[in-house]
Backbone as CSV, one residue per row, in Angstrom:
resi,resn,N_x,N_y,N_z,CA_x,CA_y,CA_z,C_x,C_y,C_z
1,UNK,105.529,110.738,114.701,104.071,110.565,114.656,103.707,109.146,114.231
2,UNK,104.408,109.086,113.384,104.308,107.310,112.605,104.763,105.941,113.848
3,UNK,105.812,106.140,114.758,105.715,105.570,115.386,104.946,105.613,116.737
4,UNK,104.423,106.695,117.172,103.133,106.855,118.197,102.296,106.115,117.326
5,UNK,101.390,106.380,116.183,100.339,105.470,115.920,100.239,104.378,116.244
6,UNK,101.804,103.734,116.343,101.893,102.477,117.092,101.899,101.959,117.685
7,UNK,102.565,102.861,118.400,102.788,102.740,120.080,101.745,102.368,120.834
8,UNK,100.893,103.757,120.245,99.360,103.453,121.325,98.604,102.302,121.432
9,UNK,98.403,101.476,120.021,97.609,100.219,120.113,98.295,99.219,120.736
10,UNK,99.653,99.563,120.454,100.844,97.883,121.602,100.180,98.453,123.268
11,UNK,100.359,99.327,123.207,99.970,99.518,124.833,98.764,99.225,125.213
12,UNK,97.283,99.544,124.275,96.217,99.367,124.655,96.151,97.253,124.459
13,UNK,96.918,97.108,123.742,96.955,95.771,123.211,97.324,94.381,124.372
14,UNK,98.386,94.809,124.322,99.616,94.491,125.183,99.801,94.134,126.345
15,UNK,99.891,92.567,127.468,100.307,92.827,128.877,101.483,93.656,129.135
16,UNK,101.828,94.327,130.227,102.970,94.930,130.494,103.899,94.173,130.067
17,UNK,104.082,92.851,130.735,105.215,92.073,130.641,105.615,91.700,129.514
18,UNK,104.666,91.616,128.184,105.280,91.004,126.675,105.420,92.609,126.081
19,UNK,105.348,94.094,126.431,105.651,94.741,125.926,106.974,94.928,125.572
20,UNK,107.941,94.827,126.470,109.542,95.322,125.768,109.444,94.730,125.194
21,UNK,109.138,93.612,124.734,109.636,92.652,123.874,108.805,92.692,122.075
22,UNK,107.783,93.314,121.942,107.199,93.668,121.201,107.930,94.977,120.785
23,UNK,108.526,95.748,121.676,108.969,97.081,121.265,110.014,97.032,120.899
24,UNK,111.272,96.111,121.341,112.194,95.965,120.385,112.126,95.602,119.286
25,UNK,111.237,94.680,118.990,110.721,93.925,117.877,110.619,95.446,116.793
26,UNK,109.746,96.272,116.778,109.149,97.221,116.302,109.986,98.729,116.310
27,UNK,110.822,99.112,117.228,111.748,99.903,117.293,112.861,99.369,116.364
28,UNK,113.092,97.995,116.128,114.163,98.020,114.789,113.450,97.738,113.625
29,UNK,112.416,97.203,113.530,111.731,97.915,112.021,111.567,99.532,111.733
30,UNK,111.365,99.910,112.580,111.782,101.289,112.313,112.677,101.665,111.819
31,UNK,114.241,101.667,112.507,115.477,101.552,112.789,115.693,101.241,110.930
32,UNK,115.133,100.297,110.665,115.182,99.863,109.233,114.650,100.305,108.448
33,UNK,113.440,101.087,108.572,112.860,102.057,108.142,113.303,103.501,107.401
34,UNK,113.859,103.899,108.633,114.814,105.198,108.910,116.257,105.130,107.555
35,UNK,116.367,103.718,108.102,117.681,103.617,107.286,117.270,103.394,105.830
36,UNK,116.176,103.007,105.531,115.837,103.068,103.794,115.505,104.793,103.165
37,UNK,114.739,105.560,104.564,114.650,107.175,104.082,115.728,107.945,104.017
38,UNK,116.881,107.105,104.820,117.924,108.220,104.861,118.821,108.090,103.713
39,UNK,118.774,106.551,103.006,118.984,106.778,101.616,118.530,107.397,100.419
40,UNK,116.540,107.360,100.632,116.148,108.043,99.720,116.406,109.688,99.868
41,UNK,116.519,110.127,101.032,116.840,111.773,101.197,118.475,112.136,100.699
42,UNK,119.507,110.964,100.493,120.519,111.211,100.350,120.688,111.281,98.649
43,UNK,120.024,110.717,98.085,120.062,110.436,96.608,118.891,111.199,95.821
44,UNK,118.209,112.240,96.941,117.070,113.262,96.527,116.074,112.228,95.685
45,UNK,115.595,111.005,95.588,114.965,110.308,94.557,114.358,109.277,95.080
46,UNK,112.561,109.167,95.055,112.556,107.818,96.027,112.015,106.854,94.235
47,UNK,112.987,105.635,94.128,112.935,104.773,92.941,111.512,103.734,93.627
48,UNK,111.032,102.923,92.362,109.764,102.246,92.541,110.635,101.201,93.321
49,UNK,111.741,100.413,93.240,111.928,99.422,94.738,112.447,100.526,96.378
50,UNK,112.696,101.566,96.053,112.544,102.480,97.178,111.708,102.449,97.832
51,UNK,110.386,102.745,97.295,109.241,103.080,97.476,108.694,101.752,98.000
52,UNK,108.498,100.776,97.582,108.406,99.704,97.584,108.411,99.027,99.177
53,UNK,109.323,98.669,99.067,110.459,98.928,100.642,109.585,99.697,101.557
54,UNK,109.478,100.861,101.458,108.918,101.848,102.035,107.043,101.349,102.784
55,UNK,106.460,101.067,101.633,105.638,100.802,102.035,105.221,99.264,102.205
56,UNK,105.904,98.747,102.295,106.107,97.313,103.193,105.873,97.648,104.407
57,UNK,106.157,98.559,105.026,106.250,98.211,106.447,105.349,97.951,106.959
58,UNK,104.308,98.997,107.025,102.438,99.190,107.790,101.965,97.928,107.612
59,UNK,102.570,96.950,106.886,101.647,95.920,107.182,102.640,94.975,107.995
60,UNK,103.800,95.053,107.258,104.996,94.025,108.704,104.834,95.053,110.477
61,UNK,105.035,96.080,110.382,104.231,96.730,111.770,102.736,96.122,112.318
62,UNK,101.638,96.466,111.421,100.787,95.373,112.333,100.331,94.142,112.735
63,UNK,101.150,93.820,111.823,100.896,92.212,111.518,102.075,91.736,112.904
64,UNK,102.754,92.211,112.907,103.841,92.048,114.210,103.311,92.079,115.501
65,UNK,102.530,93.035,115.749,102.064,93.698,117.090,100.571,92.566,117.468
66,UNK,100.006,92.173,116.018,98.970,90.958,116.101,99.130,89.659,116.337
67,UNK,100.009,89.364,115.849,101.180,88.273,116.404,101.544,88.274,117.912
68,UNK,101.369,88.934,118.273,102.154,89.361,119.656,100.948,89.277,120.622
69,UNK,99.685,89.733,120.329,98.481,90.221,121.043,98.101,88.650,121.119
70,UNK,97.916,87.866,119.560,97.309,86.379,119.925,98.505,85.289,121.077
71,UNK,99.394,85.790,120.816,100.810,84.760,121.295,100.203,85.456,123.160
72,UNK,99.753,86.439,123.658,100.007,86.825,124.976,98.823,86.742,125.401
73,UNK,97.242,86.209,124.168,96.369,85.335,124.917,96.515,83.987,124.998
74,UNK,97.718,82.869,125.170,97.773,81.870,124.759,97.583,81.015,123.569
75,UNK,97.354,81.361,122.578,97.048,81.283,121.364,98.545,80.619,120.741
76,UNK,98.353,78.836,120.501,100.089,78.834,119.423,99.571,79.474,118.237
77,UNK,100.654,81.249,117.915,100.370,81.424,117.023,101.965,81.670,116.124
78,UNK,101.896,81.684,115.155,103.606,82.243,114.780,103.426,83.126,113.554
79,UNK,104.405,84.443,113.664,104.469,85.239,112.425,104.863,84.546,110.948
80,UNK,104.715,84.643,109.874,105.173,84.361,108.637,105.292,85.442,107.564
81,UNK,106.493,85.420,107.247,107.382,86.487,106.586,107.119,86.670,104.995
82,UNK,106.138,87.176,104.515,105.435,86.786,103.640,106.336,87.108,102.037
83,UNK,107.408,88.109,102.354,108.440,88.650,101.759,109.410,86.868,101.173
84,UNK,109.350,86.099,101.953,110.529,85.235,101.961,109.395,83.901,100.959
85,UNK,108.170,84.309,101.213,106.972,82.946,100.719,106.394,83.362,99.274
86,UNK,105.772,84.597,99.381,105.341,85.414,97.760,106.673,85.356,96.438
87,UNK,106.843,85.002,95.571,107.564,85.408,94.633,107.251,86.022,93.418
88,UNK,108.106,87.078,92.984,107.120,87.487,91.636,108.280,87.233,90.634
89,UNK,107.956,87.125,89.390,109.206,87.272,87.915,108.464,88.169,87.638
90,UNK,109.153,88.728,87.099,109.295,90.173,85.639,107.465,90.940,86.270
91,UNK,107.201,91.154,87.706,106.150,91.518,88.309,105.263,91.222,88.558
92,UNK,104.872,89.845,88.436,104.276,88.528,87.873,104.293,87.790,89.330
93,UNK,103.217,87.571,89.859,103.687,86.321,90.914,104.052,84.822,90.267
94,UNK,104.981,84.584,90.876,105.032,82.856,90.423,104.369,82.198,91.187
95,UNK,102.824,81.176,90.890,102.153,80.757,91.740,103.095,79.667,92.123
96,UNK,103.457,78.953,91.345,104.066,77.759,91.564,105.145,77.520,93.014
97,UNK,106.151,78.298,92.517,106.724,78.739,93.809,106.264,78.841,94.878
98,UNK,105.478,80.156,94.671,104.802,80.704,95.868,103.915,79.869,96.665
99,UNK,102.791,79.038,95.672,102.466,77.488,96.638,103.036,76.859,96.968
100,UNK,104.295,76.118,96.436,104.842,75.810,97.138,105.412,75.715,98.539
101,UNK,105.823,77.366,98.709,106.741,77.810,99.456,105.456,78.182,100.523
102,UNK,104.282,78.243,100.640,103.076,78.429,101.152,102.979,77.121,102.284
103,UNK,103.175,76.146,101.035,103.003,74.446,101.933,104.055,74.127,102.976
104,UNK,105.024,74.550,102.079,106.110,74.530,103.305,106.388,75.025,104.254
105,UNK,105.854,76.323,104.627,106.231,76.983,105.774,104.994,76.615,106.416
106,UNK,103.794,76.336,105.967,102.730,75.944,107.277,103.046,74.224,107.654
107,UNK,102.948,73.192,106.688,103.750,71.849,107.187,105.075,72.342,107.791
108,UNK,105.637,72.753,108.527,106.862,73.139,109.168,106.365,73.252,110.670
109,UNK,105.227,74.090,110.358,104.983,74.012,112.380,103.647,73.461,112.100
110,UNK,103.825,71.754,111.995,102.047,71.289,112.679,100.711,71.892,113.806
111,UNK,102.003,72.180,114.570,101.242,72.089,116.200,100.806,73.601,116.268
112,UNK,100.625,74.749,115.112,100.794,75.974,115.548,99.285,75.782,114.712
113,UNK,98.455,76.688,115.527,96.994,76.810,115.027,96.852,77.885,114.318
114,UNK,97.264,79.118,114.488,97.213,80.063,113.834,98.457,81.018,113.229
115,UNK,98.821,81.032,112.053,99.220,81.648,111.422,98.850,83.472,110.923
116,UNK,100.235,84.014,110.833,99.735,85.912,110.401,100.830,85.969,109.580
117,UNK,100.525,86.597,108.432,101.183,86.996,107.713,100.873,88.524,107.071
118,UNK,102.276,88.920,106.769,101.323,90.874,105.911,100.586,90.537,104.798
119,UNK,99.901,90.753,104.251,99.659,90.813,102.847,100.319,91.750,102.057
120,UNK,99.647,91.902,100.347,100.230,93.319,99.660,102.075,93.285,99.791
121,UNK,102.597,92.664,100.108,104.300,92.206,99.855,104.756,91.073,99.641
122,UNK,105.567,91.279,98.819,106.419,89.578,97.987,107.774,90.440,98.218
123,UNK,108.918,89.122,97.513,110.014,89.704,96.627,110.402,88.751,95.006
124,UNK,111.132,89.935,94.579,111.614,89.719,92.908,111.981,88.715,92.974
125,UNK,112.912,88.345,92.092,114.135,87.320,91.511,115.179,87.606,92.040
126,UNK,115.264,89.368,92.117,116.693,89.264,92.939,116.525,89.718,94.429
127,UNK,115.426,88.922,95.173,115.623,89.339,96.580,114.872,90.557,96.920
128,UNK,114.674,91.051,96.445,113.933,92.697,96.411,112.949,92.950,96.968
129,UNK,112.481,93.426,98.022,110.756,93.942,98.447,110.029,94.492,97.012
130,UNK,109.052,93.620,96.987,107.975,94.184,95.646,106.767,94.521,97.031
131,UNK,106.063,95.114,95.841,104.108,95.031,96.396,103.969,94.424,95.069
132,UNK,102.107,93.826,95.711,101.359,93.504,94.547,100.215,94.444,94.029
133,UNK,100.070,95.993,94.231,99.210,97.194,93.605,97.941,96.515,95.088
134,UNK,96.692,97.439,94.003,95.515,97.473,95.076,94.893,96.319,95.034
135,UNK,94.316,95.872,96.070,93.621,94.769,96.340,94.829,93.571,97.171
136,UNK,96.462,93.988,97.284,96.947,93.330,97.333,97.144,92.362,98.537
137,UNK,96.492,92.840,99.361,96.557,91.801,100.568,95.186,90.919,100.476
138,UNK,94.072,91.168,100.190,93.384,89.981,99.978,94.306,89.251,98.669
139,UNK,94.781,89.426,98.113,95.025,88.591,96.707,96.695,87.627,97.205
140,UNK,97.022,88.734,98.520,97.525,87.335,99.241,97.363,86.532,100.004
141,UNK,95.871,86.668,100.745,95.016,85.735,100.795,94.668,84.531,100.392
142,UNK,94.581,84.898,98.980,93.855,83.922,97.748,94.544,82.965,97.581
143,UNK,96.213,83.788,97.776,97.506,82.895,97.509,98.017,81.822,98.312
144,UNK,97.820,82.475,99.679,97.750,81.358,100.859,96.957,80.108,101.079
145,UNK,95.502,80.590,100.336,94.347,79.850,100.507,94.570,78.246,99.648
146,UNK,95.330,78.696,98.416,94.982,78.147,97.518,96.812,77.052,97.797
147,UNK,97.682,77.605,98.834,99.010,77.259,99.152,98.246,75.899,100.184
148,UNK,97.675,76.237,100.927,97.219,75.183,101.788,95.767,74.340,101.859
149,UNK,95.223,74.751,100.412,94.035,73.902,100.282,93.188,74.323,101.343
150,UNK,92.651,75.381,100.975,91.968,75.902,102.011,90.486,75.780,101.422
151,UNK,89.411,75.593,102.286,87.684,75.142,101.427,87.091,76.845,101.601
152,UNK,87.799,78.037,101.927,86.817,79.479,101.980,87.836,80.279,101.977
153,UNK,87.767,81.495,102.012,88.661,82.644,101.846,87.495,83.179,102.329
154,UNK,88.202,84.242,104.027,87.038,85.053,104.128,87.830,86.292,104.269
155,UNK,86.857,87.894,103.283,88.218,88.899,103.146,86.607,89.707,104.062
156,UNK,86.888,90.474,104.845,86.279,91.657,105.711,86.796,92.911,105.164
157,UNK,85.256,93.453,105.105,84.958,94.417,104.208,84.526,95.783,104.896
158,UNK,84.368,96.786,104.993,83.737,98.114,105.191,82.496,98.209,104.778
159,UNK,82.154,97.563,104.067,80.875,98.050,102.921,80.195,96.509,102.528
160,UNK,78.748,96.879,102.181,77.489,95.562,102.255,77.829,94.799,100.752
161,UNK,78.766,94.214,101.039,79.396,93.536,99.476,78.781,94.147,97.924
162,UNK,78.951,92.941,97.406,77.941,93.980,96.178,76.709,93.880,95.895
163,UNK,76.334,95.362,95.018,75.157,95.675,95.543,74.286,95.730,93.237
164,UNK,73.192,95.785,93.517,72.611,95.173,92.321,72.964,96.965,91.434
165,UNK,73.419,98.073,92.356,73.614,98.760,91.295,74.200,99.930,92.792
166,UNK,74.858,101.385,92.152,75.274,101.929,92.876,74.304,102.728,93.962
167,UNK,74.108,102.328,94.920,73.077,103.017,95.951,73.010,104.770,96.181
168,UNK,74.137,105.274,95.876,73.985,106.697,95.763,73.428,106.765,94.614
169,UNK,73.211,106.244,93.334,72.566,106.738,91.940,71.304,105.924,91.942
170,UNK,71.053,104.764,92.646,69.871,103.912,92.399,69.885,103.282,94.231
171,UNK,68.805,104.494,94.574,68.322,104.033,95.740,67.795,102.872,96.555
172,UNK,67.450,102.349,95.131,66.526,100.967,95.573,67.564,99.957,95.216
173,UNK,68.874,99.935,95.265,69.642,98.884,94.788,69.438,98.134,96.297
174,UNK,70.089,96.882,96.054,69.904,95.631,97.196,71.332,95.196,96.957
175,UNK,71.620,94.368,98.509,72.650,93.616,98.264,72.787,92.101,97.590
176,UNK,73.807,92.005,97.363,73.476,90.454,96.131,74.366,89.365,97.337
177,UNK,73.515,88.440,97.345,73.392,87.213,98.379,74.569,86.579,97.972
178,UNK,74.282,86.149,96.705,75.683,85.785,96.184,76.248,85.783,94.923
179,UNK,77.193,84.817,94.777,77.408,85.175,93.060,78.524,84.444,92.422
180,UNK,78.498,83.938,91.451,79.584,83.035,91.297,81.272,83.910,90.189
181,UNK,81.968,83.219,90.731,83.048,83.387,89.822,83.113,84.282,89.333
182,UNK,82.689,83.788,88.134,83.001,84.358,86.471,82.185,85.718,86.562
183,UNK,80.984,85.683,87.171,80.418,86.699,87.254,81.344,88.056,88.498
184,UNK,81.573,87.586,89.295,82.936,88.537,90.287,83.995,89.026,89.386
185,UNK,84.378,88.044,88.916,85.550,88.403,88.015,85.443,89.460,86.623
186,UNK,83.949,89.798,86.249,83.557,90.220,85.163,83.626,91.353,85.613
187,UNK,82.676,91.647,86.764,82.596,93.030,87.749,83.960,93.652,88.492
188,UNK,84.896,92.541,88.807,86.205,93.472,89.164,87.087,93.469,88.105
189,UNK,86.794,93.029,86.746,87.915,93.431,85.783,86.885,94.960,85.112
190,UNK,85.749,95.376,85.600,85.298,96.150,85.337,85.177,97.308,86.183
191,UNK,86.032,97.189,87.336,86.179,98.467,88.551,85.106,98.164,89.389
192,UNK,84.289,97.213,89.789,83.832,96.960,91.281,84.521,96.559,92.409
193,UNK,85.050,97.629,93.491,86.140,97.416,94.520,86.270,96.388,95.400
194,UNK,85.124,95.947,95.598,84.899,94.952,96.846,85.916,93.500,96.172
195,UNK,86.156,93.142,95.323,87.310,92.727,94.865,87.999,92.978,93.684
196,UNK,89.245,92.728,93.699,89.919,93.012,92.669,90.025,91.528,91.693
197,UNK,90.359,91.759,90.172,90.548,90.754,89.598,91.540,89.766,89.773
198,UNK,92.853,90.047,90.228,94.069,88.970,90.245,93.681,88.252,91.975
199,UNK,92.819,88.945,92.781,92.652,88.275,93.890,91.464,87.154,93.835
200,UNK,90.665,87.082,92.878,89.608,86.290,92.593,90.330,84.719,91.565
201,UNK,90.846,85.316,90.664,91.663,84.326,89.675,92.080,82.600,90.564
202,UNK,93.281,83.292,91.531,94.090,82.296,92.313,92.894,80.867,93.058
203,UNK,92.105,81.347,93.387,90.563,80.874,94.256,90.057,80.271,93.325
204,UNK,89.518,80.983,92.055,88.342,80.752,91.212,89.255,79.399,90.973
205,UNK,90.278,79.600,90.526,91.054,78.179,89.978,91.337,76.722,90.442
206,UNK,91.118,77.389,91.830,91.658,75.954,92.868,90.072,75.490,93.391
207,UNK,89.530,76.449,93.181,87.500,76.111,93.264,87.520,76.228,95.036
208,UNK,88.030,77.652,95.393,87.882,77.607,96.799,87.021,79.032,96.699
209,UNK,86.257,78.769,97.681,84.499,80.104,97.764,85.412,81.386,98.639
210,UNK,84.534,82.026,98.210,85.152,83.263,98.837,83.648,83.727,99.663
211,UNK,83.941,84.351,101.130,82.810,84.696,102.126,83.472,86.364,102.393
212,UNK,82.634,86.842,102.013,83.089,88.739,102.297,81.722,89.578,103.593
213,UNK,82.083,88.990,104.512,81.563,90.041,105.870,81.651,91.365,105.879
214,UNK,80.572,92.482,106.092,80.649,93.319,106.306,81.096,93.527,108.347
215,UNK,81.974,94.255,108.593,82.468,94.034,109.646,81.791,95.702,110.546
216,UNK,80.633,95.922,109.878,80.387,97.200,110.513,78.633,96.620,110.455
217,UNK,78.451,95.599,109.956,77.346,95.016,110.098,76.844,93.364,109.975
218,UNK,77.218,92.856,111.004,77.505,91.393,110.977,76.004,90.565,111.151
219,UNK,74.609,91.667,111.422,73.559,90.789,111.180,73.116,90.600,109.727
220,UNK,73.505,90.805,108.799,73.249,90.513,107.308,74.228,89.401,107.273
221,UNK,73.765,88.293,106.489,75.142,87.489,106.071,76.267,88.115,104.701
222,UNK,77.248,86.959,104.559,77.899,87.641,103.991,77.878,87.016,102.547
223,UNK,78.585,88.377,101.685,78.270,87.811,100.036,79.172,86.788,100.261
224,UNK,78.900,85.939,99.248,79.500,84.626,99.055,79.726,84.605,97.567
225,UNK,81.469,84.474,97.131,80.992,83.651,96.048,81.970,82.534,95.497
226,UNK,81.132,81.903,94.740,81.930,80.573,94.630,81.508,80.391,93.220
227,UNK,81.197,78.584,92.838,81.417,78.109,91.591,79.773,78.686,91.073
């Protein structure tokens, strides 16, 4: 079932002709897949780098097949392995590194306009598939943004950014135009979803704005926030 979900969008996606080639691509992530469950079913126990592992994939799966869709409209685009660029210590990203290793893999291909990477996955110290919890693919966003001196971070949203109070309890709430920093950061170290706190931090620091589109309603602009 897990690999039909996939299937169907490479096909709706996809010219005929770049399909095998997408499907091998994706038939051995599987393949690799398979082979991490058939350890956890053998040892009856799925451990937090088990697990880990595990849910890496859904984003190396679409991020693969998107890669593939821009590369077969002409688009120079190239995948980036975000596992080999993110680093964490003791669960911790190391920014340092990780910018680093950010600069380097985009100065590596000048001529390539667009870059994809998964979000929500790094690895340890010793090589290991980590995640970074919720919020974690914008917050590798933030990480990228701030790897290549980037002037916006734009994360697409479901929902009319934030709003002056919860609209199911206070009808008359409005959406907030914008908002700076410290004030974002106050509201997601306080459980407002539309961002999380460690994804705001990386940005707030390097003084790059963040633009959050609602993608189910693109005639409102989008919250913005910055300094």
């Amino acid at each position: 079932a897990l690999y039909q979900k996939h299937r169907r969008p490479m096909e709706a996606l996809l010219p005929a002709d770049r399909l095998p080639a997408v499907t091998e691509t994706v038939d051995g992530l599987f393949d690799s897949l398979r082979g991490i469950l058939h350890g956890v079913f053998l040892l009856g126990e799925l451990s937090p780098t088990s697990l880990d592992a595990v849910q890496s994939y859904g984003e190396l799966f679409s991020t693969k097949i998107l890669a593939d869709k821009f590369t077969s409209l002409g688009i120079p685009c190239r995948w980036l392995d975000s596992r080999e660029i993110i680093r964490t210590v003791g669960g911790v990203v190391d920014t340092a590194k990780t910018y680093a290793n950010v600069a380097a893999a985009i100065d590596a291909y000048p001529h390539t306009s667009l870059f994809i990477a998964p979000g929500f996955i790094a690895s340890d110290e010793q090589g290991r598939v980590t995640t970074l919890g919720r919020g974690g693919s914008d917050y590798t966003a933030s990480l990228f943004a701030v790897g290549v001196n980037a002037r916006l971070v734009e994360i697409w949203t479901d929902v009319p950014g934030m709003m002056t109070a919860n609209p199911k309890v206070v009808p008359a709430a409005v959406s907030i135009p914008d908002i700076s920093y410290k004030a974002a950061l106050a509201l997601a170290e306080n459980g407002a979803k539309v961002l999380y706190a460690p994804t705001v931090k990386p940005a707030m620091e390097a003084g790059i704005a963040f633009s959050i589109p609602n993608i189910f309603d693109l005639r409102n602009p989008p919250l913005v926030v910055c300094c």
